[in-house]
Every structure is written in structure tokens, then in C-alpha cells.
N, CA, C and O atoms as CSV, one atom per row, in Angstrom:
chain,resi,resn,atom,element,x,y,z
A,1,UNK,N,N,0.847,-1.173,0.000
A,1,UNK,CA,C,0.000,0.000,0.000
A,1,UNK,C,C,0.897,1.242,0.000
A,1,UNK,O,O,1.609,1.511,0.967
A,2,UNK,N,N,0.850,1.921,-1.002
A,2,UNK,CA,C,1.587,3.382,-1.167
A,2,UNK,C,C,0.791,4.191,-0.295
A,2,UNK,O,O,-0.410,3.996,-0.108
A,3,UNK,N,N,1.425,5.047,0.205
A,3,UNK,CA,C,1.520,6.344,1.217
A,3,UNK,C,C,-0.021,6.849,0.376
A,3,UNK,O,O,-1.171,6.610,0.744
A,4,UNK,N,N,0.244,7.288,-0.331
A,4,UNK,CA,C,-1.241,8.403,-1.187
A,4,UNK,C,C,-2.607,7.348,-0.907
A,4,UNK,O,O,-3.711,7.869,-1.068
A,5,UNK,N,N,-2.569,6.170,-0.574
A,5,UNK,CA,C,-3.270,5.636,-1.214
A,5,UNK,C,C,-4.360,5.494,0.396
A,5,UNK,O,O,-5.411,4.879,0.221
A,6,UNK,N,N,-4.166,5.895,1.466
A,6,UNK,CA,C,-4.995,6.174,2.677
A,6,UNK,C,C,-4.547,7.716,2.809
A,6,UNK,O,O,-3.440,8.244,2.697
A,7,UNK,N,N,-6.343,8.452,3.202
A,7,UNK,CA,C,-6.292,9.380,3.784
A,7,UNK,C,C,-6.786,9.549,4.777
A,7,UNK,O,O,-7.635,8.672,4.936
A,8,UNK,N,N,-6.734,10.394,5.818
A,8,UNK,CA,C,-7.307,10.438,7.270
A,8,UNK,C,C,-8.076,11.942,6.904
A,8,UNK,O,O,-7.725,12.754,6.048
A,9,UNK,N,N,-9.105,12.018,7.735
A,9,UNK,CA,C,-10.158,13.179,7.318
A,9,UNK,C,C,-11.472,13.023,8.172
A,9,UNK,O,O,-11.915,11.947,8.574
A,10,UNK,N,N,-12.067,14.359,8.401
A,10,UNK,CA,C,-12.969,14.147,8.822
A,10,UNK,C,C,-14.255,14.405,7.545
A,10,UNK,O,O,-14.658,15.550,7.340
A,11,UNK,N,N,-14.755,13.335,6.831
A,11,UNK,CA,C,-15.102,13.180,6.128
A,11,UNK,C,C,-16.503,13.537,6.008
A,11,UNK,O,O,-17.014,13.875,4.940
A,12,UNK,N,N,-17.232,13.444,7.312
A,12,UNK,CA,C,-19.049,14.149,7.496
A,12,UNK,C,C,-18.814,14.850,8.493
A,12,UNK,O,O,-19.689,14.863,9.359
A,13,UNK,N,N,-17.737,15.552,8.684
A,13,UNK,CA,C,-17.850,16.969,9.433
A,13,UNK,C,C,-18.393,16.354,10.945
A,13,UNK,O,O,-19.047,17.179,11.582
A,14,UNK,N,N,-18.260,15.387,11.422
A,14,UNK,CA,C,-18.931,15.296,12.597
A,14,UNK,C,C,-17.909,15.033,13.818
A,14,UNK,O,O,-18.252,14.606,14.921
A,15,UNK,N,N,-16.798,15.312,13.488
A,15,UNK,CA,C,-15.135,15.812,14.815
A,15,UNK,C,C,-14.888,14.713,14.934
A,15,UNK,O,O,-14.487,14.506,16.079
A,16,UNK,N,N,-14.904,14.073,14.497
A,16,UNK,CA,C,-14.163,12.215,14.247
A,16,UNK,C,C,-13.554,11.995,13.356
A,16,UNK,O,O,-14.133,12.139,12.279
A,17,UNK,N,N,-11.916,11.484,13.328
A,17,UNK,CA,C,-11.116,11.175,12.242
A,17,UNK,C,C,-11.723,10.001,11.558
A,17,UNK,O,O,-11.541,8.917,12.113
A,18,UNK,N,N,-12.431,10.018,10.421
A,18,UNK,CA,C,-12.351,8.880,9.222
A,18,UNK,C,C,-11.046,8.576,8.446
A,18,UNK,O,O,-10.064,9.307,8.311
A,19,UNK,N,N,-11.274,7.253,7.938
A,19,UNK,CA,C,-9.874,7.203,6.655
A,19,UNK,C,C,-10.608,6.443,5.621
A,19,UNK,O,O,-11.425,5.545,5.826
A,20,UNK,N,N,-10.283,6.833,4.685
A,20,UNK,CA,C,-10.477,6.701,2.835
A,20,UNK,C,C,-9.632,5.761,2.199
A,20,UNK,O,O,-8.781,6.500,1.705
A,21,UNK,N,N,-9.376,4.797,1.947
A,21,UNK,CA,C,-8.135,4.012,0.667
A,21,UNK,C,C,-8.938,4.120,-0.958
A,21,UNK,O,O,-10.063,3.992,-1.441
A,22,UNK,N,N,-7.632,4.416,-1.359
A,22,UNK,CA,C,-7.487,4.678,-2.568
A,22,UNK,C,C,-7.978,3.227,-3.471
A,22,UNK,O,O,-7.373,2.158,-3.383
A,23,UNK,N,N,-9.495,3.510,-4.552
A,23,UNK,CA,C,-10.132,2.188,-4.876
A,23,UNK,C,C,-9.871,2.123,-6.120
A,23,UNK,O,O,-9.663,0.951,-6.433
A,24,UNK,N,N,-9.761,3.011,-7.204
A,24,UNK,CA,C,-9.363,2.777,-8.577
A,24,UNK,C,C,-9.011,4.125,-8.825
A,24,UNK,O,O,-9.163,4.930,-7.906
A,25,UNK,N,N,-8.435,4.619,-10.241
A,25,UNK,CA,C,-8.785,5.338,-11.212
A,25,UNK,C,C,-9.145,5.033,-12.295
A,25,UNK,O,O,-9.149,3.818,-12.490
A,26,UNK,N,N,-9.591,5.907,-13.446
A,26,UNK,CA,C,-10.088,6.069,-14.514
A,26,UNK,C,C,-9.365,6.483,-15.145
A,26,UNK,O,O,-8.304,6.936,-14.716
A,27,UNK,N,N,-9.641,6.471,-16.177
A,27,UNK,CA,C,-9.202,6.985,-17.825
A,27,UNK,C,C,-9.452,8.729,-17.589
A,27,UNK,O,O,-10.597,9.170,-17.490
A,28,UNK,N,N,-8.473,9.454,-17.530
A,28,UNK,CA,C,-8.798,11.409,-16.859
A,28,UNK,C,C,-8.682,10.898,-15.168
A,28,UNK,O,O,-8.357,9.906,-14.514
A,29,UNK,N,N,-9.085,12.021,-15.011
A,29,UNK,CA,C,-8.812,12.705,-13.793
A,29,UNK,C,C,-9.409,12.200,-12.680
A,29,UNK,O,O,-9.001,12.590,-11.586
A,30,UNK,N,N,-10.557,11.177,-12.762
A,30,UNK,CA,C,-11.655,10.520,-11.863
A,30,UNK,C,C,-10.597,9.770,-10.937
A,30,UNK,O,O,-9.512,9.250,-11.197
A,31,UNK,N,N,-11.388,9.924,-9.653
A,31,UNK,CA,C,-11.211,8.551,-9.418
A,31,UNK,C,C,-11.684,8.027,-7.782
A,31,UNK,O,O,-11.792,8.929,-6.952
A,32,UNK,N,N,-11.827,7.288,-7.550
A,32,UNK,CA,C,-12.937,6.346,-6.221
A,32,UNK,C,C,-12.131,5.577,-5.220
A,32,UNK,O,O,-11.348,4.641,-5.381
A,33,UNK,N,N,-12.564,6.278,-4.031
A,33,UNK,CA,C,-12.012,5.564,-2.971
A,33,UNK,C,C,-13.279,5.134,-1.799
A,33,UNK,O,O,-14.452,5.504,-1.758
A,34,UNK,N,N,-12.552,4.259,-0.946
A,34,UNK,CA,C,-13.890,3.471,-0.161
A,34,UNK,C,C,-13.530,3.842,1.131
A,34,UNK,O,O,-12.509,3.607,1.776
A,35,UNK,N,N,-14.951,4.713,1.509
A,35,UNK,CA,C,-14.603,5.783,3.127
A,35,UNK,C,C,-15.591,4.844,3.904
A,35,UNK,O,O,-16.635,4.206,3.765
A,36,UNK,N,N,-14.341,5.246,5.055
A,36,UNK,CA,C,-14.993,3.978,5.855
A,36,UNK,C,C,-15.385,5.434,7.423
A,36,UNK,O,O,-14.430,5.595,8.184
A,37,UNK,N,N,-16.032,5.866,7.575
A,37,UNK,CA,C,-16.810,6.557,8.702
A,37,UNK,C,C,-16.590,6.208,10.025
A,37,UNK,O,O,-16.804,5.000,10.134
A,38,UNK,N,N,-16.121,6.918,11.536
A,38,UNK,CA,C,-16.390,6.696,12.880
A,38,UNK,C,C,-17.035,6.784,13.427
A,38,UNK,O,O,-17.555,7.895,13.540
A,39,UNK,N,N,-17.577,5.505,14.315
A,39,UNK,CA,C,-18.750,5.208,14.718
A,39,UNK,C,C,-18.514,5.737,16.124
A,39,UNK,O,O,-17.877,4.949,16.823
A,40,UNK,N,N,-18.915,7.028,16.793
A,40,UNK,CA,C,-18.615,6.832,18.093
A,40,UNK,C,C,-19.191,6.206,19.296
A,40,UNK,O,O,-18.777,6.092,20.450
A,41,UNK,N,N,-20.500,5.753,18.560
A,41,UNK,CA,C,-21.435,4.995,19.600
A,41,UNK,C,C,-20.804,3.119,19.379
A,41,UNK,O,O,-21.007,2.410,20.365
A,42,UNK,N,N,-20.340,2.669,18.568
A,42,UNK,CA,C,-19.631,1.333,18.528
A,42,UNK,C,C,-18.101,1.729,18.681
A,42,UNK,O,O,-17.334,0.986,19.293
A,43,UNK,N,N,-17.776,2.643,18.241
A,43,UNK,CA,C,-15.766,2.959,18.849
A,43,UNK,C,C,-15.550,2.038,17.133
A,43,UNK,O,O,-14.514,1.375,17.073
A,44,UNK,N,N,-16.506,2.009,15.794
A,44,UNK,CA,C,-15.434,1.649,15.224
A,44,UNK,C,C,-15.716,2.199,13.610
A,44,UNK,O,O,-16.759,2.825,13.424
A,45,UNK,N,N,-15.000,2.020,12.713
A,45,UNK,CA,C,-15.198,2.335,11.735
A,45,UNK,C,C,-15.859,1.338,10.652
A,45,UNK,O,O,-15.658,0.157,10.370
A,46,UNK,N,N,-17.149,2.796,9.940
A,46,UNK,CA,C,-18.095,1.508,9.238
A,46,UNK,C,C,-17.696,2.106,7.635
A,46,UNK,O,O,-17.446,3.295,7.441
A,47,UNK,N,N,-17.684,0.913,6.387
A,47,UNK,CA,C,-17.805,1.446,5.363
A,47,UNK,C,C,-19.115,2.373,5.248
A,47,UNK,O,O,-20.125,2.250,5.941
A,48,UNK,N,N,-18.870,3.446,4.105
A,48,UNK,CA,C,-19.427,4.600,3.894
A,48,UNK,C,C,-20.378,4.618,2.575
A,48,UNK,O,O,-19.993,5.243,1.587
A,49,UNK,N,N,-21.649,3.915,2.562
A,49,UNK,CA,C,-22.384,3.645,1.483
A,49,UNK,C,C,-22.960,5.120,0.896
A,49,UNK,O,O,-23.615,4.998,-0.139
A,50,UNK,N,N,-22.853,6.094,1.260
A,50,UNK,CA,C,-22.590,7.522,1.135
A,50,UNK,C,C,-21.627,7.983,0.235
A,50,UNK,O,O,-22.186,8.639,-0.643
A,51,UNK,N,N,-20.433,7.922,0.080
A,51,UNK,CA,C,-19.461,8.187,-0.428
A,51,UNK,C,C,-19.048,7.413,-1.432
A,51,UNK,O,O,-17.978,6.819,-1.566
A,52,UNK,N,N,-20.198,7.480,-2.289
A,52,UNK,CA,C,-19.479,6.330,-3.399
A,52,UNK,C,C,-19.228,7.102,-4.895
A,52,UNK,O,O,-18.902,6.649,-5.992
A,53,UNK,N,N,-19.547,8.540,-4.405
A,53,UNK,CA,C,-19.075,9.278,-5.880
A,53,UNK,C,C,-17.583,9.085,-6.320
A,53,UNK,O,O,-16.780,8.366,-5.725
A,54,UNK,N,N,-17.284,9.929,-7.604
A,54,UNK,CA,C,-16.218,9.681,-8.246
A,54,UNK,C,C,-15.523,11.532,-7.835
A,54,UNK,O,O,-16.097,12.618,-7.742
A,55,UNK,N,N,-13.998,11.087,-7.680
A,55,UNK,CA,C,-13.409,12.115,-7.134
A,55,UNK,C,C,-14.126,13.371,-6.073
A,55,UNK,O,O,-14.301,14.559,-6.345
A,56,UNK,N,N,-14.379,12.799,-5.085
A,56,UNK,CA,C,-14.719,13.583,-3.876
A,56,UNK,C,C,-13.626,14.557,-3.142
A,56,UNK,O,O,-12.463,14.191,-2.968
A,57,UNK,N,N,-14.176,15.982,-2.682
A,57,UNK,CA,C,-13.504,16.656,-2.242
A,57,UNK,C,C,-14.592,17.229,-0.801
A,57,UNK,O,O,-15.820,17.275,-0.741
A,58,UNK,N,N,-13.582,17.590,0.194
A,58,UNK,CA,C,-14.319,18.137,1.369
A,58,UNK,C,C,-13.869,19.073,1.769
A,58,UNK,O,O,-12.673,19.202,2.031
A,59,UNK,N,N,-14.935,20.132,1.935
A,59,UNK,CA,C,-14.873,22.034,2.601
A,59,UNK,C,C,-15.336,21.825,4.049
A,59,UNK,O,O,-16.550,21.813,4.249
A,60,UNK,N,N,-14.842,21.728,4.652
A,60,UNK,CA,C,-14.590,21.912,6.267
A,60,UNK,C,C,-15.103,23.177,6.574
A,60,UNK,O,O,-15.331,23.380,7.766
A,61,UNK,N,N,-15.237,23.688,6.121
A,61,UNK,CA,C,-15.252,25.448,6.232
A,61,UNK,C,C,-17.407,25.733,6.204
A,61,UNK,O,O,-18.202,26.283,6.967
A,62,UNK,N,N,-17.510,25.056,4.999
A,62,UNK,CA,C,-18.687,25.015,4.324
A,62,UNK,C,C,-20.092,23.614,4.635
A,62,UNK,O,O,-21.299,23.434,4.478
A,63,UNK,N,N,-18.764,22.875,5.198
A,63,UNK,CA,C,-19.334,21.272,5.815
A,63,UNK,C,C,-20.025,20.778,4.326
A,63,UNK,O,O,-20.985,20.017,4.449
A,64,UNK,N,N,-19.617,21.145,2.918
A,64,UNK,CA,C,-19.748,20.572,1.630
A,64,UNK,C,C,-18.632,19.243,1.087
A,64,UNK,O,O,-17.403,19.210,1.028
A,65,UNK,N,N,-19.549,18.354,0.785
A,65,UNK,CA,C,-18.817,17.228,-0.011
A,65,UNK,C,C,-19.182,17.547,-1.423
A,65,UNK,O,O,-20.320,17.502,-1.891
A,66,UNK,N,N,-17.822,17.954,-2.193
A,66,UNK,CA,C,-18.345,17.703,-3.781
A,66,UNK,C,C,-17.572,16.470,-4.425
A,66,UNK,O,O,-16.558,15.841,-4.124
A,67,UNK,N,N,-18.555,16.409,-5.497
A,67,UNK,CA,C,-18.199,15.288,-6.524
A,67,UNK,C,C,-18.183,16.365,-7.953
A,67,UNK,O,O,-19.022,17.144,-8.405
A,68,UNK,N,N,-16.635,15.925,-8.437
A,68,UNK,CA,C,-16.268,16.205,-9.418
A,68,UNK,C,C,-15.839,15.140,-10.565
A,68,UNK,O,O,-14.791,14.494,-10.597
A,69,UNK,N,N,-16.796,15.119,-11.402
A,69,UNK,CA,C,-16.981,13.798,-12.343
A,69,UNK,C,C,-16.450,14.702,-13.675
A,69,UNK,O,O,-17.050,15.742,-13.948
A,70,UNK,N,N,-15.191,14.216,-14.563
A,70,UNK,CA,C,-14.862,14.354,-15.643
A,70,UNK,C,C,-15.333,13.289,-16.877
A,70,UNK,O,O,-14.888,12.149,-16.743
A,71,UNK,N,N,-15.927,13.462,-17.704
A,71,UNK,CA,C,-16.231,12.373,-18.958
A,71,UNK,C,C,-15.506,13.318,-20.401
A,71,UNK,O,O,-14.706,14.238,-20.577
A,72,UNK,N,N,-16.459,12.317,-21.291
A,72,UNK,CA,C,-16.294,12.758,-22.853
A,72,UNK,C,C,-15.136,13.204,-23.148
A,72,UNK,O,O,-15.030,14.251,-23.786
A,73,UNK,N,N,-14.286,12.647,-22.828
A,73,UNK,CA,C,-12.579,12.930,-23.532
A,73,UNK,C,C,-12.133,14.196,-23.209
A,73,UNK,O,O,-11.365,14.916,-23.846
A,74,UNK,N,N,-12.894,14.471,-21.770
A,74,UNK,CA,C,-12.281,15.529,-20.858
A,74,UNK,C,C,-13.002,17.071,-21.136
A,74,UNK,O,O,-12.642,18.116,-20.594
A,75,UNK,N,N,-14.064,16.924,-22.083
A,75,UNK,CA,C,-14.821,17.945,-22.506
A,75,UNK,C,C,-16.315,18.039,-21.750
A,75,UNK,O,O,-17.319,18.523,-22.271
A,76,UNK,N,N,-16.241,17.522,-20.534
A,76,UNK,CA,C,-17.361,17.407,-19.906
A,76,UNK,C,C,-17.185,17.453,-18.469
A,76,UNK,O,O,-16.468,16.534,-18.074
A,77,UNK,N,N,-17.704,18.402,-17.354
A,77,UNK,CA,C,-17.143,18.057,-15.996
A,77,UNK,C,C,-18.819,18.172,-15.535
A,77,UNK,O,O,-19.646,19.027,-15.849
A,78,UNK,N,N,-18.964,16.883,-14.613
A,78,UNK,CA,C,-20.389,17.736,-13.614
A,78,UNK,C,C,-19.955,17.727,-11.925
A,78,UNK,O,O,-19.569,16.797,-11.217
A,79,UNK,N,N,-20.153,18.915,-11.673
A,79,UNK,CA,C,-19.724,19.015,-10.096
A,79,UNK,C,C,-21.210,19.127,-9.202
A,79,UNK,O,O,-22.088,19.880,-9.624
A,80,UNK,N,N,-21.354,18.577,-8.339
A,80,UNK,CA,C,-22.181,18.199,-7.728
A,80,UNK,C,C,-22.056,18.778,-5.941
A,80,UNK,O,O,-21.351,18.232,-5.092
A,81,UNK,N,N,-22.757,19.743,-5.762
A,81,UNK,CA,C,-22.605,19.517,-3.986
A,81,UNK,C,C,-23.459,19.156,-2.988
A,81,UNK,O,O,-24.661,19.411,-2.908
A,82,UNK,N,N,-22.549,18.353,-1.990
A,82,UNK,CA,C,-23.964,18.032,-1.369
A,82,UNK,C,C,-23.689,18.126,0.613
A,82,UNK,O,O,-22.513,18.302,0.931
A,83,UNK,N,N,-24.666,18.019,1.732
A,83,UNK,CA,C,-24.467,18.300,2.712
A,83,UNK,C,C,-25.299,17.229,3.301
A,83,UNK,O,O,-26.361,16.697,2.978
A,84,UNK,N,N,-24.236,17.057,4.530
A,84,UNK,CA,C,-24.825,15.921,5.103
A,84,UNK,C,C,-26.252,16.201,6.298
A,84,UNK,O,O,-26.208,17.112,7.125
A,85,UNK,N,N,-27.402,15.276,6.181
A,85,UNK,CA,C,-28.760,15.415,6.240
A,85,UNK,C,C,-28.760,14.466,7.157
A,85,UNK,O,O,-28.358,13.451,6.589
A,86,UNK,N,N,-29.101,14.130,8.804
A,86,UNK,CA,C,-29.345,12.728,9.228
A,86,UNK,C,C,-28.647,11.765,8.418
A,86,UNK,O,O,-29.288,10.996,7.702
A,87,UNK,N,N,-27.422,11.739,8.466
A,87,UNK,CA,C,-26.403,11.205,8.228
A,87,UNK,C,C,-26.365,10.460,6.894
A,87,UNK,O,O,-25.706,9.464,6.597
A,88,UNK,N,N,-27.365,11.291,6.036
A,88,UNK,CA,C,-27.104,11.015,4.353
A,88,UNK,C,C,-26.984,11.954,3.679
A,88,UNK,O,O,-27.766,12.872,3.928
A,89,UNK,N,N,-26.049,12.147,2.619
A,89,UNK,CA,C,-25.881,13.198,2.062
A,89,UNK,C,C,-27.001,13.804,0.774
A,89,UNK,O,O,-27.640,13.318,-0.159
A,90,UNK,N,N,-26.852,14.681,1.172
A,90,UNK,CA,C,-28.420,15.521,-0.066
A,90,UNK,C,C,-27.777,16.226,-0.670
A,90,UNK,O,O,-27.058,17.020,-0.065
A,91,UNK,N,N,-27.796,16.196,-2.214
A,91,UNK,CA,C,-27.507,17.190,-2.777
A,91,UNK,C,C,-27.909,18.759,-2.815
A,91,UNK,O,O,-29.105,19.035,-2.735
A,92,UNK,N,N,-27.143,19.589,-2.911
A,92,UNK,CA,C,-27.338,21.265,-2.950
A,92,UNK,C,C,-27.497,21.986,-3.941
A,92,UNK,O,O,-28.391,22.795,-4.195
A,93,UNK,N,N,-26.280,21.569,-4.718
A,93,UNK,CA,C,-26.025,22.174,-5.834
A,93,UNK,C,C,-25.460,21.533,-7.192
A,93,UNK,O,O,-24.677,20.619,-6.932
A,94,UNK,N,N,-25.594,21.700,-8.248
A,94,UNK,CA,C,-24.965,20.429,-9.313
A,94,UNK,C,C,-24.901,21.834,-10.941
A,94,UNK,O,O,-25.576,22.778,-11.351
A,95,UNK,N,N,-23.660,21.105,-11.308
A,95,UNK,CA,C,-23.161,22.469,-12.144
A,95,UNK,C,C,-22.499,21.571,-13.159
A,95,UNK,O,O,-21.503,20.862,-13.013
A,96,UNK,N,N,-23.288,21.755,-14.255
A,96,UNK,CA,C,-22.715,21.099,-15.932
A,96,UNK,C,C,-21.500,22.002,-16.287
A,96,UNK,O,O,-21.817,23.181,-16.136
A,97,UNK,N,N,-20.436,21.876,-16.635
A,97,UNK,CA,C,-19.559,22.278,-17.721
A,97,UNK,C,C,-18.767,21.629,-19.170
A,97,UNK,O,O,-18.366,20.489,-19.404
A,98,UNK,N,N,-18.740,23.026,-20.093
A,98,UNK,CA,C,-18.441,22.032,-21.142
A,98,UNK,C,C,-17.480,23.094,-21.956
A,98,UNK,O,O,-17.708,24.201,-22.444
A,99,UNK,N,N,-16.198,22.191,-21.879
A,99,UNK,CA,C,-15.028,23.084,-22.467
A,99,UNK,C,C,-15.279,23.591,-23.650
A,99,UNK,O,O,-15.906,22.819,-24.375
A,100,UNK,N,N,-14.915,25.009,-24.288
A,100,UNK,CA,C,-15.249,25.717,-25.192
A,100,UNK,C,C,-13.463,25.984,-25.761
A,100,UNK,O,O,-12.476,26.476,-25.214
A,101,UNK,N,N,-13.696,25.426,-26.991
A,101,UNK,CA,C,-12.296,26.179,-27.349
A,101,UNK,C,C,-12.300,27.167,-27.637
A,101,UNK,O,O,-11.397,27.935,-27.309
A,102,UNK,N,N,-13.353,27.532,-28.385
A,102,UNK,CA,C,-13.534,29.312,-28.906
A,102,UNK,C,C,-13.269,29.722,-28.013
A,102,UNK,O,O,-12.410,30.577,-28.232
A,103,UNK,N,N,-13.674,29.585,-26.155
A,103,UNK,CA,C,-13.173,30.737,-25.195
A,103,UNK,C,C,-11.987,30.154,-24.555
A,103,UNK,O,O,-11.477,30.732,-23.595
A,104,UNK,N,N,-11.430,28.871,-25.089
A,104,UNK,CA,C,-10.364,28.553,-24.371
A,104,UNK,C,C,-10.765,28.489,-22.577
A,104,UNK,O,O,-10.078,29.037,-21.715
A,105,UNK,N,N,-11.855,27.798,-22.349
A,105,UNK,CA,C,-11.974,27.882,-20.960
A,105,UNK,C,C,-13.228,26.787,-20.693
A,105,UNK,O,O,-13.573,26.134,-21.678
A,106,UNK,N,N,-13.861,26.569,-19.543
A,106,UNK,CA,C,-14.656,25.996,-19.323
A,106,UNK,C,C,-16.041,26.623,-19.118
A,106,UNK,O,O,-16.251,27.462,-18.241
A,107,UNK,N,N,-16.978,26.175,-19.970
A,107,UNK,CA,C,-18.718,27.382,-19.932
A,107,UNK,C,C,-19.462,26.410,-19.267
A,107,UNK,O,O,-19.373,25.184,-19.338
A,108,UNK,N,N,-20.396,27.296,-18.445
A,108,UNK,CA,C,-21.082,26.409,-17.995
A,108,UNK,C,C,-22.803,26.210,-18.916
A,108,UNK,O,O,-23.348,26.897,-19.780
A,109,UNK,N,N,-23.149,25.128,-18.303
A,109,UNK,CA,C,-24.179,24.849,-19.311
A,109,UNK,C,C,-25.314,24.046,-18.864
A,109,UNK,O,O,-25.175,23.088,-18.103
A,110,UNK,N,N,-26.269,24.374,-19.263
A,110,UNK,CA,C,-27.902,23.594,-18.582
A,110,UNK,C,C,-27.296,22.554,-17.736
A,110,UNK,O,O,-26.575,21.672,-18.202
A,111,UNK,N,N,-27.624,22.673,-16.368
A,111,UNK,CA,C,-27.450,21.245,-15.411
A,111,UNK,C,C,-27.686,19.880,-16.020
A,111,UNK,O,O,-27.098,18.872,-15.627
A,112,UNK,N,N,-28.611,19.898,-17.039
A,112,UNK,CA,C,-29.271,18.032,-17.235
A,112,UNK,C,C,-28.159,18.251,-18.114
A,112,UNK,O,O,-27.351,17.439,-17.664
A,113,UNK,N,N,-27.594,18.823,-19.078
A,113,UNK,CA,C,-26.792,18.571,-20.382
A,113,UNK,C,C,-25.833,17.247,-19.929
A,113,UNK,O,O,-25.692,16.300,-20.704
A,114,UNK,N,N,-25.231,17.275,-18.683
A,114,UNK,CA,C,-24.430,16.534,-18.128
A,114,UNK,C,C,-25.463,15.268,-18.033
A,114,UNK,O,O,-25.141,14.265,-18.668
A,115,UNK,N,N,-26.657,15.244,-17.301
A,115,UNK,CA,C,-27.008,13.583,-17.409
A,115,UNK,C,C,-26.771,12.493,-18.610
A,115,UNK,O,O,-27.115,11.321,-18.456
């Protein structure tokens, strides 16, 4: 097991260290790891049937989990945010983008375009 491949985090904002191992990547930038959550009423850690998006990031600040999903030969990103609800996460917010060469940048674009 390489060093990168566990992270320690508090992963649902709830003041308990979780840890994450590194579960695959993808073809781009994706990629899935399996969070395993602290239980403080059992003292132990449970896998995280919650956390099964692709490339997850966490705002401590904001108590937001996003999922940042790259497709279509990298011309497609959908970012997704979501906050944890009675200990399931609900989405907030969800944001299509779709690289434009004419602007040399990333535009954003109707939310479903991405489904």
C-alpha cells in the first residue's frame, strides 16, 4: 500500500477522524475511494455507502462534499454539492460544464446537459 493511497479526514464533518483508501482510477482525472466513517457509539469504523461518488472533495469550512466527475474525452465536468442530512448526504447544488475552445476555458451549461 503506497503512502497516497490512505487518507485520514474528517469526512461528514462530525469531529471524528475517518480514513479513505485509494479504490481505482479512470481513464482522466476521476477517481474512487472506499470511506470507511467513525462510529462513536460502537468505537469503530463503518464502510461509507454515502461516499461512493467519483473524485470527492471536502470544505470543512462550508461542511460541503463535492463530486467532481470528468467524462467525454475531458470535454465534460459535472460538479455536484452536497451536505450531510441525518447522516445522508443531499444534494445542494450540481453544475454542468463544457469546455469551449472558442473561449479557451470551461462554460457552464444547462445542469441536465451533463445527465
Amino acid at each position: 500500500c503506497r503512502g497516497d493511497e490512505v487518507e485520514v479526514g474528517d469526512f461528514n464533518f462530525d469531529g471524528y477522524e475517518d480514513f479513505s483508501v485509494f479504490a481505482e482510477g479512470f481513464v482522466g482525472p476521476n477517481t474512487r475511494s472506499n470511506y470507511y466513517l467513525f462510529n462513536p457509539n460502537t468505537q469503530q469504523y463503518e464502510y461509507s455507502d454515502e461516499l461512493t461518488d467519483v473524485t470527492l472533495s471536502f470544505d470543512a469550512k462550508r461542511k460541503v462534499v463535492t463530486s467532481t466527475n470528468q467524462c467525454c474525452a475531458g470535454s465534460q465536468v459535472l460538479v455536484i454539492e452536497s451536505k450531510w442530512v441525518n447522516r445522508h448526504l443531499k444534494p445542494i447544488a450540481k453544475k454542468c460544464y463544457r469546455w469551449s475552445d472558442e473561449k479557451d476555458d470551461w462554460v457552464r451549461v444547462a445542469d441536465h446537459a451533463c445527465d
